[in-house]
N, C-alpha and C positions, 0 to 999 in steps of 0.2 A: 509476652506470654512464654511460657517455661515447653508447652506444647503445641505442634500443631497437626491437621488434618488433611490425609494423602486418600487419594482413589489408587487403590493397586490391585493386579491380577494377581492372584497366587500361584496359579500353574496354567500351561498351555492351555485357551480357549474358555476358562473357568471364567466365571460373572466378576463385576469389580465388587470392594470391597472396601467402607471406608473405617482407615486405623490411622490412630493418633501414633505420632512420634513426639522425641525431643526436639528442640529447636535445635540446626546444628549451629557452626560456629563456619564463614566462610575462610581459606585458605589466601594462601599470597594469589594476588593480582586475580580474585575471585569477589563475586558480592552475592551477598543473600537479598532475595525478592520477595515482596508480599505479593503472590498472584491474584490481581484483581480479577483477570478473565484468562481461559486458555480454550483454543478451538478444537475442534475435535476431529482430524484430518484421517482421510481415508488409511495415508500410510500408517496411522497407529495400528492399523489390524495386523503389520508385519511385527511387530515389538507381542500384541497381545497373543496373537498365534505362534509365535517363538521360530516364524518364517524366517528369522536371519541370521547369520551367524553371531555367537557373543551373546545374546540378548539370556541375563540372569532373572531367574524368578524369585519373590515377587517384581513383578516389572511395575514402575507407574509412567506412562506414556502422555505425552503433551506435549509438543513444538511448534507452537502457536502462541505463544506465553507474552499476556501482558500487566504489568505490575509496575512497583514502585518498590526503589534502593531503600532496603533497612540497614544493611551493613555493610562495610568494605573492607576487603581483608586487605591484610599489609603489602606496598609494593604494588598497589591498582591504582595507574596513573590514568590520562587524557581527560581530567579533569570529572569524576564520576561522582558522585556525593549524596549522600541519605536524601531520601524525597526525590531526586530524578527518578522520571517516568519511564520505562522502557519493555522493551518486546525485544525476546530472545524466539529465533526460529529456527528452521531445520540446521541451519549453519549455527552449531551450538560452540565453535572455537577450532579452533585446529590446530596442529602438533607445530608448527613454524620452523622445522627444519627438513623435512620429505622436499624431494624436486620440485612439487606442484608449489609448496608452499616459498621455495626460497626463488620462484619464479612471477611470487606473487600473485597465485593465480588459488587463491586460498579455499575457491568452495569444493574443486576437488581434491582437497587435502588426502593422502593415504591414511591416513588417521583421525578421517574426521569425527567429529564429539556432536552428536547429535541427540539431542534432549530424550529420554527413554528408552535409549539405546547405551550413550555412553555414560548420564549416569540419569537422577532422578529425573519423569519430566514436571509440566506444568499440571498437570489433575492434582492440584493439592493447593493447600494454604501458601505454604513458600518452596521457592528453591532456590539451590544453589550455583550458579553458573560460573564461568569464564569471563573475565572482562571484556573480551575481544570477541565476545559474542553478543554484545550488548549494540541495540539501537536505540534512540532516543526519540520518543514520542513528541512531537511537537503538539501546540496548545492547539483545542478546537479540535482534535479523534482523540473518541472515547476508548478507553482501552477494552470493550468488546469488540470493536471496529477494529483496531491497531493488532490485535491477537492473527485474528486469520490474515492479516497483510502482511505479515511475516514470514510464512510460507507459502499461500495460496498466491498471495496480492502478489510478491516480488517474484514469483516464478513467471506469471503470465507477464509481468511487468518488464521483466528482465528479459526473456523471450522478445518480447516484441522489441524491445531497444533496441538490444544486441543483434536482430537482425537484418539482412539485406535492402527492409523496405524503407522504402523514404517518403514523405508527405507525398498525399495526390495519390499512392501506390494503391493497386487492388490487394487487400489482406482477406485473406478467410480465417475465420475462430469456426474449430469445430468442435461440439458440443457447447450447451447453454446450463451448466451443472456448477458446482462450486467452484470450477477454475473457468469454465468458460463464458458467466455469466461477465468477472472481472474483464475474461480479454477482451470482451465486445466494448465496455468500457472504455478501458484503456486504448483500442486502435481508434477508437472513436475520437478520444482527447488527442492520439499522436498526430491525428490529418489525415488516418487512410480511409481510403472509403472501404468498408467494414463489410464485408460478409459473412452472417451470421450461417450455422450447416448446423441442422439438428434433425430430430425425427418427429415426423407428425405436422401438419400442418395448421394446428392448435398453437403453437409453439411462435407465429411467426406474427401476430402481436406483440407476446412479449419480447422478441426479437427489436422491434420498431421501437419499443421503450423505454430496451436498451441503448437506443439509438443507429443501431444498424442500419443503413441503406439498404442493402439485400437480403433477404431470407432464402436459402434453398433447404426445401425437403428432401433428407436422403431417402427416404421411402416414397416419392414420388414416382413417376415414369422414367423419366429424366435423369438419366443418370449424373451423379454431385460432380468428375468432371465436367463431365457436357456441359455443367448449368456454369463452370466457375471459365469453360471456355467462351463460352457466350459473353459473358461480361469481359473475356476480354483477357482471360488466363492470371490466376492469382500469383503474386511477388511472393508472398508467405503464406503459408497455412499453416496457424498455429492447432496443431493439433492436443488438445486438450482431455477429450473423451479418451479413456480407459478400453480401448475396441482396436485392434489391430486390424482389421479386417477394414473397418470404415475409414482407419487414416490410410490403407492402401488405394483405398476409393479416388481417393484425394490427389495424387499425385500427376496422376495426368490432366489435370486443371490449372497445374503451374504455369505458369508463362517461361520464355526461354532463359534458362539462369535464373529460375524462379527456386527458393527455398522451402520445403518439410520441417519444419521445427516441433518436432516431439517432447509433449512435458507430461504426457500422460500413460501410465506405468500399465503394460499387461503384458504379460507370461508369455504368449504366443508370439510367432517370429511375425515380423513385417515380408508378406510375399508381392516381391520386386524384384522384375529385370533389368539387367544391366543396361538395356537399351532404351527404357523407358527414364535412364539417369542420364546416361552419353548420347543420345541424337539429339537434345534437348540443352545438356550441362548444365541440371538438375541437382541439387545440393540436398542432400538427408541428414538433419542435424540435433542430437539429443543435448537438451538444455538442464540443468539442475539450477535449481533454486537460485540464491545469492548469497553473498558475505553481508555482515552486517551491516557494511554502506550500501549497499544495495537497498539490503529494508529500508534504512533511513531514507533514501533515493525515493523507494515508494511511497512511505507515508507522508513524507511532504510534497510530492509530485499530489496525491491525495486529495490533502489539502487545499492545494493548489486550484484542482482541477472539482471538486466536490466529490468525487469518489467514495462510498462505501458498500465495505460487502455487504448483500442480504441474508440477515443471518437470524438465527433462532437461537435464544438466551434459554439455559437454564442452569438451576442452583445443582454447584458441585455434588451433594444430596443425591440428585436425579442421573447422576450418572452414565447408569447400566440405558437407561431408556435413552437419553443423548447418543450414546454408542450405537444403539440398534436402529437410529431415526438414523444416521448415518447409511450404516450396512446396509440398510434397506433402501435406498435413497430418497426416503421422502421426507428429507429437512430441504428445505428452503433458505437458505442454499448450503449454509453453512451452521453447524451448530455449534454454540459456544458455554463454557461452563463458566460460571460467575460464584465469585465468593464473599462477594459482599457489597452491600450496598454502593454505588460509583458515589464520591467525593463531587460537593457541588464545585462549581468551575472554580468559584473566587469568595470571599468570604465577605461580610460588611465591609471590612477596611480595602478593597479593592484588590486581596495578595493573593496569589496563586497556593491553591493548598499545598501539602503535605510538601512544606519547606522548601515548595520553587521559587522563583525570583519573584520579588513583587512585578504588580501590573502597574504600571502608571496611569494614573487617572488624567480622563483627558482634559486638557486644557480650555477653558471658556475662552473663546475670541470675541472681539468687540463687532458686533455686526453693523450693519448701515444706520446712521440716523435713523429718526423717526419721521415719516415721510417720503423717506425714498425710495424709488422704484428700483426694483430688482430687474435689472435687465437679462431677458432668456436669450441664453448662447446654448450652441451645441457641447461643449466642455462642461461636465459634470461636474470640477473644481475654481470653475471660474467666482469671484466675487463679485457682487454689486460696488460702483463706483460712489464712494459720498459725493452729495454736492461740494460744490467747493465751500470753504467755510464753514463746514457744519464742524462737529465734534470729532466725526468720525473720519474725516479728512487727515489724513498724517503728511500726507506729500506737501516737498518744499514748493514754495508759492513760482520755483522756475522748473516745478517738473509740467513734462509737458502732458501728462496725463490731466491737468486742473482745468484747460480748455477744452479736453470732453477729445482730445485727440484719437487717432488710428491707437496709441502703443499707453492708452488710460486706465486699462481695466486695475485698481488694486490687488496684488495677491498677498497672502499672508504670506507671514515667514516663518518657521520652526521656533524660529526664538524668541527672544522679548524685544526686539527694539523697532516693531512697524511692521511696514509693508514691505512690498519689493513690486519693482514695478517690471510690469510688460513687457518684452521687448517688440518694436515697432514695428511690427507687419510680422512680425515671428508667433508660435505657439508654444506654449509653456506646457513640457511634459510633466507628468506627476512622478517624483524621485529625483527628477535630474534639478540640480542648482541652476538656478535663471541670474542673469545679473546683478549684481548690486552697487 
């Protein structure tokens, strides 16, 4: 199409507004995106309110951005190509010659390029990005799901990696809102046992759903140290909630050389004494997002683990009201702007749409004769042994599986030529090559 359609503010705080542009053309080592989804993150209100420095009107805000390669400008190598799937998010590229970056340390770039800030964002039909902003959406997240895991998902995600705690550890997520619904998630999937901090005592079902082991009400009697020393003094506390007041709550609930990790942005200073950090050796640590290995990091950790944000879909169209379900915070949890119908998975012939690698169709294995008992083991990829002499028997008449031995069970093999046999009082893991 010669045209397409952008959500843009025209002046400080004014409603959005949808205007067609040209298609542009992407630059060297740049690609143009069809944005399938793009989320609608709190920080856009810094870009639409002209809260930042640099930020040109009309602005179109979006760093949440998930879509599919149409173009590739010249000189955009690591292998990128029309049809890859991907999510660009607050790490929109960075300048690769500032100290942060030639230290490798690329998300605080002094020049970083973040989507409606450094140029178009994702509220529209396409855009234009950096290569080296690009992550790649693996098969199985949808790219409404992939959009806010971009910023939301890998901040909380990268937060929690990146610090101090280790399996077994007491974690606290404070707040249960669009970042903090993921962290309880995510501490859930790393091994910590998980405390949930939010307000209201309505809250601590959905807490338990999230999978949380603990719930503390900060509006309780009790005050959220007290409750996080009782258990025992938290290793981290990923503070999430936008409230500076309530992550100062938080800190003397640390355990000793326990970590404050802040990913949640507000105006007002943190009031904390120095002795509430040094009798304790007490770490207060502000987290930004991730590079786009990072994303990648998350969405297949995701995957991995079944993770998806809760989120609310609506058509690029609806915009202005997406924005305000935001501001006001009663989306659940996440709201996301959608521009067109999602692509089914795979097509009749079994191939990955819009020009990714085919899928291979799986392979029919020959199963047990007819008659033969399926023997129940606790291994989920074990097979049933044919009798001897049936059809489906493949072992040589000197393996020792044909007498019904300890090391008998048949297993397939990836390839074409049989079986693979058991080894004898051993257990065959799933991925690792067994004998042959």
């Amino acid at each position: 199409m010669s045209s397409y359609r952008v959500a843009q503010v025209g002046a400080v705080g004014a409603p959005f507004e949808i205007v067609e542009r040209a298609v542009p053309r992407p630059g060297p080592r740049h690609v143009r995106i069809a944005v399938d989804a793009c989320g609608v993150c709190h920080s856009d209100a810094m870009f639409v309110d002209g809260v930042l420095p640099g930020v040109h009107f009309p602005v179109v805000p979006g760093h949440e951005i998930a879509g599919r390669i149409e173009e590739v400008g010249e000189g955009t190598d690591n292998g990128w190509k029309v049809g890859d799937r991907v999510t660009v998010g607050w790490f929109g590229g960075s300048c690769h010659h500032c100290t942060p970056c030639r230290q490798g340390d690329f998300i605080v770039c002094e020049q970083l390029k973040v989507p409606g800030w450094a140029y178009d964002g994702g509220f529209g039909e396409q855009v234009i990005a950096p290569a080296d902003a690009l992550a790649r959406i693996p098969d199985g997240l949808a790219a409404a799901d992939a959009g806010p895991m971009a910023c939301a998902g890998v901040t909380t995600y990268n937060g929690l990696r990146r610090s101090s705690a280790r399996p077994g550890d007491l974690v606290a997520v404070l707040g249960l809102g669009g970042l903090g619904h993921l962290g309880v998630r995510f501490a859930v999937a790393m091994g910590f046992e998980t405390v949930a901090i939010a307000r209201g005592a309505d809250k601590a079902d959905f807490a338990k759903q999230l999978g949380a082991h603990h719930y503390v009400d900060s509006t309780a009697g009790t005050a959220v140290a007290d409750a996080l020393q009782s258990l025992g003094g938290a290793q981290v506390v990923l503070a999430t909630a936008a409230n500076s007041a309530a992550i100062t709550a938080t800190v003397d609930g640390l355990a000793h050389r326990g970590e404050l990790v802040v990913i949640g942005a507000d105006t007002e200073p943190l009031r904390l004494t120095p002795t509430q950090l040094l009798m304790r050796a007490r770490v207060v640590r502000g987290h930004p997002s991730g590079t786009a290995q990072d994303v990648q990091d998350t969405l297949e950790f995701c995957v991995l683990q079944g993770i998806r944000p809760m989120i609310e879909t609506m058509p690029l169209d609806n915009v202005n009201e997406a924005y305000g379900r935001m501001l006001s915070g009663t989306a659940r949890f996440r709201m996301v702007l959608t521009t067109r119908k999602p692509a089914a998975r795979t097509d009749a012939g079994g191939h990955a749409p819009c020009g990714g690698r085919p899928r291979r169709r799986p392979r029919r294995r020959p199963g047990p004769a007819a008659g033969a008992e399926v023997a129940e083991t606790a291994s989920p990829v074990r097979r049933a042994t044919p009798p001897p002499g049936t059809p489906g028997d493949r072992r040589p008449a000197s393996s020792p599986g044909r007498a019904g031995s300890v090391g008998g069970g048949w297993w397939p093999r990836r390839g074409r030529r049989g079986g693979r046999r058991r080894p004898a009082g051993g257990r065959w893991t799933p991925g690792v090559p067994g004998p042959r």
